[in-house]
PATOR-930235 format. One record per residue (C-alpha): residue in one letter; chain; x negated, y negated, z negated. Coordinates in steps of 0.05 Angstrom, whole numbers, plus 5000, padded with zeros to 4 digits. Each point is the difference from the previous one (the first is absolute). Layout:
REC   resn   chain     px     py     pz
REC      A       A      X      Y      Z
...
***
This chain:
REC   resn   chain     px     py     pz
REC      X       A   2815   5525   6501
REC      X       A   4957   4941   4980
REC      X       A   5032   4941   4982
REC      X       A   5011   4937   5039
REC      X       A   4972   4939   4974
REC      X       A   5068   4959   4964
REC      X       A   5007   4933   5034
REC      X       A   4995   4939   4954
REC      X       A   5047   4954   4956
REC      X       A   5023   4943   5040
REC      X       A   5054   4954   5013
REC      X       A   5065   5020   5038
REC      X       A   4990   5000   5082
REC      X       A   5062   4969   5040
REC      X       A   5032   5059   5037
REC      X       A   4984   4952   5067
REC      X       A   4933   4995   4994
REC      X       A   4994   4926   5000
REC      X       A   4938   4957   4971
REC      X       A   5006   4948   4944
REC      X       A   5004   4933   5026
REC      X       A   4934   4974   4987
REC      X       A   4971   5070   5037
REC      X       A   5042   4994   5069
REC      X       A   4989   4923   5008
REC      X       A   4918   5030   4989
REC      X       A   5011   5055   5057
REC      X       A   4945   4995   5052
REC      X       A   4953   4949   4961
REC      X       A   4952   5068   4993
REC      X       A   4986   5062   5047
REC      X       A   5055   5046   4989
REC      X       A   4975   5079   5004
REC      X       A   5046   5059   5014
REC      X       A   4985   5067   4952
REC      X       A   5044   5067   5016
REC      X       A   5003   5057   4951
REC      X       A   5003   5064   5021
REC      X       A   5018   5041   4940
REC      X       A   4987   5074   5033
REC      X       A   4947   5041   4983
REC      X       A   4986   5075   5019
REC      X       A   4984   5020   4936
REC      X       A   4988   4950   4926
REC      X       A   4925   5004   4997
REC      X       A   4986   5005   4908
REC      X       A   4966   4928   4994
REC      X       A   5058   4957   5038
REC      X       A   5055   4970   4960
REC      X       A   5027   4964   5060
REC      X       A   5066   5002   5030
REC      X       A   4999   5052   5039
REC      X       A   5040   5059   5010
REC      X       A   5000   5067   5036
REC      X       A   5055   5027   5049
REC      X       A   5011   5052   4941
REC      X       A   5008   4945   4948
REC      X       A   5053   4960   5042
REC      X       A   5043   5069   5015
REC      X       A   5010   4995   5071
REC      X       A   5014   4947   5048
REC      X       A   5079   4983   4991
REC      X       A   5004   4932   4978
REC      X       A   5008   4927   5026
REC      X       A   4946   4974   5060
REC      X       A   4935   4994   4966
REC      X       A   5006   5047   4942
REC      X       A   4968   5058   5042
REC      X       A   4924   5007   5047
REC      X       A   5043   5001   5056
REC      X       A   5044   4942   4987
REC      X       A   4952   4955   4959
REC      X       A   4983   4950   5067
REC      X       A   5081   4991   5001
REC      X       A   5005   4983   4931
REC      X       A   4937   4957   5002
REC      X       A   5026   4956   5066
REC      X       A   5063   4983   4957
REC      X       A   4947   4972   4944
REC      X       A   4978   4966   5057
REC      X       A   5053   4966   5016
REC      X       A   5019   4976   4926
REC      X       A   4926   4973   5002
REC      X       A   5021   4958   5060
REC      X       A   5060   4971   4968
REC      X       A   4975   4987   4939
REC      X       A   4941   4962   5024
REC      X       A   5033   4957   5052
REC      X       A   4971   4970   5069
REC      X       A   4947   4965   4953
REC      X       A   4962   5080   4994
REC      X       A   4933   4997   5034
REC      X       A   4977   5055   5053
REC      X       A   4973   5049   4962
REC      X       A   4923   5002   4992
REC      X       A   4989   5071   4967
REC      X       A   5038   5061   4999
REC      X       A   4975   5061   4951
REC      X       A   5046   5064   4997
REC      X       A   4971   5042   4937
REC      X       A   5042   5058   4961
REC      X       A   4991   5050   4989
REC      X       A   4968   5026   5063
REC      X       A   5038   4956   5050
REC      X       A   4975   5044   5060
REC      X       A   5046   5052   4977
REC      X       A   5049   4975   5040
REC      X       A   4983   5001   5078
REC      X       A   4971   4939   5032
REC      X       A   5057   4988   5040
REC      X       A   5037   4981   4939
REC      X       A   4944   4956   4967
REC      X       A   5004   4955   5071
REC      X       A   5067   4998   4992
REC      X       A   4990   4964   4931
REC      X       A   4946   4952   5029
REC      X       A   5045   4989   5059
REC      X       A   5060   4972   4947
REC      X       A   4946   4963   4973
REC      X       A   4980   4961   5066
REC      X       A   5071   4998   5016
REC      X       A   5020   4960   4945
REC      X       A   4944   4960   4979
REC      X       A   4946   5010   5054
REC      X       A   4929   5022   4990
REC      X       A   4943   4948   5005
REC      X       A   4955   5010   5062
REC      X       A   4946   5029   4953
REC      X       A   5038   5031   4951
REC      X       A   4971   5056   4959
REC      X       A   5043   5069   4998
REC      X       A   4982   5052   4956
REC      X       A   5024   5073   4974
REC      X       A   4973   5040   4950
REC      X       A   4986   5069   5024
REC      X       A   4985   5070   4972
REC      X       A   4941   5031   5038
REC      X       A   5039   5062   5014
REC      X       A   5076   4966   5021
REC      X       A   4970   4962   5063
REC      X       A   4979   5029   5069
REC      X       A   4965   4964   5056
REC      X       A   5060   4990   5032
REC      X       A   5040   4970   4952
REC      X       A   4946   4951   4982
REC      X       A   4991   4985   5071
REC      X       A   5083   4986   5002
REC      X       A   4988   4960   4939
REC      X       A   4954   4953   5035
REC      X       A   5034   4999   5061
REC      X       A   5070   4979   4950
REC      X       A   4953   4937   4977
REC      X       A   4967   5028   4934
REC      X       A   4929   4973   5000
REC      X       A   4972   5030   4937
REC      X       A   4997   5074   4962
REC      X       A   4988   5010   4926
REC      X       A   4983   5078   4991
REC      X       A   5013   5023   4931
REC      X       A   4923   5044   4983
REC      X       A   4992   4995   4934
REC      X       A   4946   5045   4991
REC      X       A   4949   5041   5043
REC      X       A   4989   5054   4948
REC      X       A   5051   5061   4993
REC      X       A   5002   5001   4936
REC      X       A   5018   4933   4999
REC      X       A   5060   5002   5039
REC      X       A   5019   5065   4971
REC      X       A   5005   4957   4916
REC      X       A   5041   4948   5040
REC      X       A   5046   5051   5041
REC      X       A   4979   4969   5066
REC      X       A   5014   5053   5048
REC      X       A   4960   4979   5062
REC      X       A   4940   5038   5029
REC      X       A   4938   4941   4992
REC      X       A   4983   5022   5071
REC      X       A   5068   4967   5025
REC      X       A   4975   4926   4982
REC      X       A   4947   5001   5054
REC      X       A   5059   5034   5050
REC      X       A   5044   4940   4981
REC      X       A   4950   4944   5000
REC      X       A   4977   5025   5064
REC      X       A   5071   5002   5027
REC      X       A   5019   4929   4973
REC      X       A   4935   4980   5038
REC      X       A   5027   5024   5071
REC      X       A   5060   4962   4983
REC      X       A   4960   4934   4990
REC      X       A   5020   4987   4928
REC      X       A   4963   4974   4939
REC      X       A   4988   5056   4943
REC      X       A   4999   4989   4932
REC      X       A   4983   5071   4953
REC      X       A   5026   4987   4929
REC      X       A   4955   5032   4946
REC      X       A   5021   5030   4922
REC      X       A   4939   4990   4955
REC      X       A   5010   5025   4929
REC      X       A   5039   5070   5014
REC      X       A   4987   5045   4935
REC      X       A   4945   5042   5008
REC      X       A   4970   4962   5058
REC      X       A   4929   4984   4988
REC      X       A   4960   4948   5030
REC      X       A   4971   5043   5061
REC      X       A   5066   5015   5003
REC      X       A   5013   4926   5022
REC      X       A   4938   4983   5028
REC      X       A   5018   5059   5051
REC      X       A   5074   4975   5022
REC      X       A   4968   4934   5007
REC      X       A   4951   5027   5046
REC      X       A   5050   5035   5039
REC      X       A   5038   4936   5007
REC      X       A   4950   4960   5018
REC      X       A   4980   5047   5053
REC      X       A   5059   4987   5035
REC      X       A   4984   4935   5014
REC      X       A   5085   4973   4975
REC      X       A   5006   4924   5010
REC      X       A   5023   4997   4926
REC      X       A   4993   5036   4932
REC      X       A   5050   5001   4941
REC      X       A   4967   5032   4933
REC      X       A   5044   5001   4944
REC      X       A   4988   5025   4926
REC      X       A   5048   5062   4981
REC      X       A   5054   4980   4954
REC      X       A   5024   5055   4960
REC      X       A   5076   4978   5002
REC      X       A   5057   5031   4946
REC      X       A   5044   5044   5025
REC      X       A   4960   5033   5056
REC      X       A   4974   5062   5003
REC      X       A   4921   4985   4993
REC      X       A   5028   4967   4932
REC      X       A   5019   5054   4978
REC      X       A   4940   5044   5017
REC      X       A   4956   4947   4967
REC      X       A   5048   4997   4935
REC      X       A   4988   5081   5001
REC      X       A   4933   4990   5002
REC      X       A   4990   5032   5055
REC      X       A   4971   4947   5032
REC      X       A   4955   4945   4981
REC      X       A   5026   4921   4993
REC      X       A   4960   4965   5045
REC      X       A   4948   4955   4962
REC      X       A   4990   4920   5006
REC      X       A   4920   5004   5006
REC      X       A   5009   5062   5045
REC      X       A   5047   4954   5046
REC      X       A   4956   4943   4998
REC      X       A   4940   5034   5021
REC      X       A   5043   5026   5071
REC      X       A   5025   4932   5005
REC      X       A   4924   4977   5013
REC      X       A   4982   5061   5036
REC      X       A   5059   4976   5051
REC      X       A   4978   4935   4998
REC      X       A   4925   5020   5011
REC      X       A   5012   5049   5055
REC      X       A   5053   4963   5031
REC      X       A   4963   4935   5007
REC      X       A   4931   5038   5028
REC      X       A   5042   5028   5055
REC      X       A   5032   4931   5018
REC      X       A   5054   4995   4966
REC      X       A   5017   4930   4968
REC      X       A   5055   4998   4940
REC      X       A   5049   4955   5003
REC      X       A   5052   5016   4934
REC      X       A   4979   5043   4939
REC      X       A   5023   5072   5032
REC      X       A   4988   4983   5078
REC      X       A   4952   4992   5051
REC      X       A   4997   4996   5071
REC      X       A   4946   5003   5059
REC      X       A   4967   4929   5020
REC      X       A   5013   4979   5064
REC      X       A   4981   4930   5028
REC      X       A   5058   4995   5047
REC      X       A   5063   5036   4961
REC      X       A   5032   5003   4931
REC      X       A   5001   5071   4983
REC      X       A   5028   4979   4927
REC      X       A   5072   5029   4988
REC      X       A   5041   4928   5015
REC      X       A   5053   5040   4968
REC      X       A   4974   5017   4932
REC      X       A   4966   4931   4996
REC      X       A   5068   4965   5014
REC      X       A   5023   5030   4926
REC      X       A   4938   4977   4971
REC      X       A   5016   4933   5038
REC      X       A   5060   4989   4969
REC      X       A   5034   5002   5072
REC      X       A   5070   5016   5004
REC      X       A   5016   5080   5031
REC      X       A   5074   5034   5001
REC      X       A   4986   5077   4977
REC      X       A   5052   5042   5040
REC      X       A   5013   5076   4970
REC      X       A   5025   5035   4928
REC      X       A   4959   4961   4947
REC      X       A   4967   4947   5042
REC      X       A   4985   4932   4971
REC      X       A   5001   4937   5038
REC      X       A   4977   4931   4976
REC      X       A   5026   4941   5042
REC      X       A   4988   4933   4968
REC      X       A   4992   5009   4930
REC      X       A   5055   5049   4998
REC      X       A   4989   5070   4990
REC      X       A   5040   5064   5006
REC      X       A   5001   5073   5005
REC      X       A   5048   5058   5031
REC      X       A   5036   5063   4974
REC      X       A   4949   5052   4995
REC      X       A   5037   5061   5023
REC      X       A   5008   4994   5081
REC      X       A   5082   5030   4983
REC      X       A   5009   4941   4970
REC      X       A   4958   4951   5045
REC      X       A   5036   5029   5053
REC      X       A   5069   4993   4965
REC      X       A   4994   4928   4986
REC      X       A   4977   4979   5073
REC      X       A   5062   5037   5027
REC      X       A   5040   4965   4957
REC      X       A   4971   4932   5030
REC      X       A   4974   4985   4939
REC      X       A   4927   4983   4975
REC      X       A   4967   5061   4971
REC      X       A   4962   4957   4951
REC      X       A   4996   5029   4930
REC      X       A   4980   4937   4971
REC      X       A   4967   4941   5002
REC      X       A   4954   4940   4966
REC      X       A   4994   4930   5017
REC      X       A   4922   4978   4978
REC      X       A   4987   4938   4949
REC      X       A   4941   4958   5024
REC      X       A   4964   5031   4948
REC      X       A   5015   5070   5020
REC      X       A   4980   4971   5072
REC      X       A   4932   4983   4963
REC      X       A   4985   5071   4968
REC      X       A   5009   5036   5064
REC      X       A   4955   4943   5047
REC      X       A   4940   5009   4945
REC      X       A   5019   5076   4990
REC      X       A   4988   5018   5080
REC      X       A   4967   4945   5021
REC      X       A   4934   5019   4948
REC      X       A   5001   5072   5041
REC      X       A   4981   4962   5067
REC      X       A   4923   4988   5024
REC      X       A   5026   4929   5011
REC      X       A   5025   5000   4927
REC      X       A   5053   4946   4979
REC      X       A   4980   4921   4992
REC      X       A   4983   4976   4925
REC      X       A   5049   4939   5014
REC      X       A   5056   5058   5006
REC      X       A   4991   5019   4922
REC      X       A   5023   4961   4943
REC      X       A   4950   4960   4961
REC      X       A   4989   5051   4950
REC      X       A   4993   5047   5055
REC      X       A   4941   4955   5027
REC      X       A   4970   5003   4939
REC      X       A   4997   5072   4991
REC      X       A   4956   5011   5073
REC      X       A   4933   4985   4967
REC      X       A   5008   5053   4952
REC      X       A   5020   5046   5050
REC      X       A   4936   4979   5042
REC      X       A   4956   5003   4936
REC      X       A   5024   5070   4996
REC      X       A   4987   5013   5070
REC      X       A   5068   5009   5019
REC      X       A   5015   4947   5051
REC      X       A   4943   4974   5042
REC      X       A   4969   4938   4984
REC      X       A   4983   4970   5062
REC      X       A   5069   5005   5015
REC      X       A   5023   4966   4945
REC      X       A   4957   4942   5016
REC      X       A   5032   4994   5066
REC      X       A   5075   5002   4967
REC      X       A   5018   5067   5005
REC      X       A   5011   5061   4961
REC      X       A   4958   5065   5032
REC      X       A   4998   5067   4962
REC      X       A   4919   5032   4993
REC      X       A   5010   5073   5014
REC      X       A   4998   5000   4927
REC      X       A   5066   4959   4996
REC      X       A   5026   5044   5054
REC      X       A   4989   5061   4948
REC      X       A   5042   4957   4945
REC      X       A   5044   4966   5038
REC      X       A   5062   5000   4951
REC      X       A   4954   4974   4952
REC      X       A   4978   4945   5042
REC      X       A   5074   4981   5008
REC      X       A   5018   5007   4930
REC      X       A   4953   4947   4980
REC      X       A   5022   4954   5056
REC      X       A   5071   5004   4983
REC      X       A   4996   5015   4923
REC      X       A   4965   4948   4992
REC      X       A   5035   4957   5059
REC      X       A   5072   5010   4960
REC      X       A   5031   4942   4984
***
């Protein structure tokens, strides 16, 4: 069994859940977002180190509400009802709702609606609120999407990866390519936004390789597109493969070079990019952005529901139990399952604005970094990192080239920002 990723160092949670006082008297002053992990997956594909587990790895389904598939919307609805307490009649409705896992559409769509029924319950949903699940192109029907629209989910993210065999075959995907066009087509009929997620960097994949599953993508006309670089993650089983040598590492140049063949291909079929890894369809009269995603970026405040979820409300961030026994345990109990917990400094506040903000096509505002973070943009533009025009006009804009070295861009902006 591959290895769940440990949870970090932090400072005790309170068994009730409840904020700091500077974060609840700050409850409401920002969207607040609703995230639901779904921990279940059919089988661990090699290259995922998140936490996820099989039916085999969690021995059967005896156990408190929430700890099993079929009793996770039970166990999540309690969570749900902590989250109410906790953030008191001040709570906004909630703007965007995103259940990821794990392959959330394990569990039948009766049971995700249930979930986004607690949600409107307690907090409401905004008139236009965005509602997404993830999705494995093989664990949805037309029916069930059709039941998830009907239930109030607006928005699909399908989980492709690749086009190519091969491909899926290095990262243990076990879906038939031919089943992405079945389930976009089927999400279609339903009336909901698509978004097809896309691995670049698999070993062994070569760039045809890539330019092919972005073809095949493309030519499904999704609303959205989410290409990520492979990370080769400890403890997983492509790891290990690679630290056999039976596989080759994934190279920087060899990434960079499908990075601009995304960005290339993607932008000649219409496709504008809005943060480093994402792009979505322009339209003149809808968004098709993810609100959700850009609400982290934001800095906006979201409650993450599920075995391992992190929420961030007001400066205050926290993260549950991983293992969904335990999760489970601790919400029977009435108590919070929060593992632990850190309350940000304004200059850990600072890191994280310039750290996600720099990853947006809007970038961040000069007059948000520190003097000796101003001072560092005209290097960065003489080394065709940020743009220049933008600079002029006061804010800080990656060139695709500062897309490609992003952490270096934000290195020199808060290395040299430190005070």
């Amino acid at each position: 069994m591959s290895a769940v990723p440990t949870l970090p160092d932090g400072d005790p949670a309170p068994s009730d859940g409840s904020l700091p006082e500077a974060s609840a008297a700050a409850v409401g002053a920002r969207a607040l977002g609703m995230y639901v992990h779904v921990p279940f997956c059919a089988v661990r594909c090699g290259y995922c180190d998140f936490n996820t587990y099989t039916a085999t790895e969690l021995g059967g389904a005896d156990g408190p509400a929430g700890s099993s598939q079929a009793s996770f919307a039970e166990g999540a609805l309690r969570e749900l009802d902590l989250a109410r307490s906790v953030l008191g009649p001040a709570a906004p409705e909630v703007s965007t709702v995103f259940v990821g896992g794990g392959t959330p559409t394990l569990l039948p769509a009766a049971d995700l609606v249930r979930v986004l029924d607690g949600i409107r319950e307690r907090f409401g949903l905004a008139a236009d609120a965005e509602v997404t699940t993830e999705a494995n192109p093989d664990s949805v029907t037309p029916s069930s999407l059709a039941a998830l629209r009907e239930g109030g989910f607006t928005r699909v993210s399908f989980g492709m990866q690749s086009a190519v065999p091969r491909v899926l075959q290095t990262l243990d995907r076990t879906h038939d390519p031919a089943n992405v066009a079945r389930a976009v087509s089927g999400a279609r009929e339903a009336a909901l936004a698509v978004s097809l997620d896309l691995i670049y960097g698999t070993p062994g994949e070569s760039l045809e390789d890539w330019r092919a599953s972005l073809e095949a993508a493309i030519a499904l006309d999704p609303d959205h597109i989410s290409a990520y670089a492979l990370t080769v993650e400890p403890g997983t089983r492509l790891h290990a493969r690679v630290r056999r040598g039976e596989l080759p590492m994934p190279t920087g140049d060899d990434e960079a070079d499908k990075y601009e063949l995304a960005d290339d291909l993607l932008g000649s079929a219409g496709y504008d990019w809005y943060e480093i890894s994402n792009w979505s369809r322009a339209a003149s009269e809808e968004d098709l952005r993810c609100r959700h995603n850009l609400a982290y970026w934001r800095g906006d405040d979201w409650w993450g529901v599920g075995p391992g979820a992190h929420s961030h409300v007001a400066g205050t961030r926290w993260w549950n139990v991983k293992h969904p026994s335990s999760w489970a345990a601790r919400l029977a109990q009435e108590e919070s399952p929060a593992a632990a917990r850190e309350v940000l400094d304004t200059g850990q506040q600072h890191d994280e604005e310039v750290l996600l903000g720099v990853r947006l096509v809007d970038g961040l505002p000069v007059s948000a970094l520190t003097a000796e973070g101003r001072r560092a943009v005209a290097g960065l533009v003489a080394d065709r990192l940020v743009d220049g025009r933008a600079a002029v006009l006061g804010r800080v804009v990656l060139t695709r080239r500062g897309r490609l070295l992003a952490d270096t861009v934000v290195q020199a902006l808060l290395v040299e920002g430190a005070v």
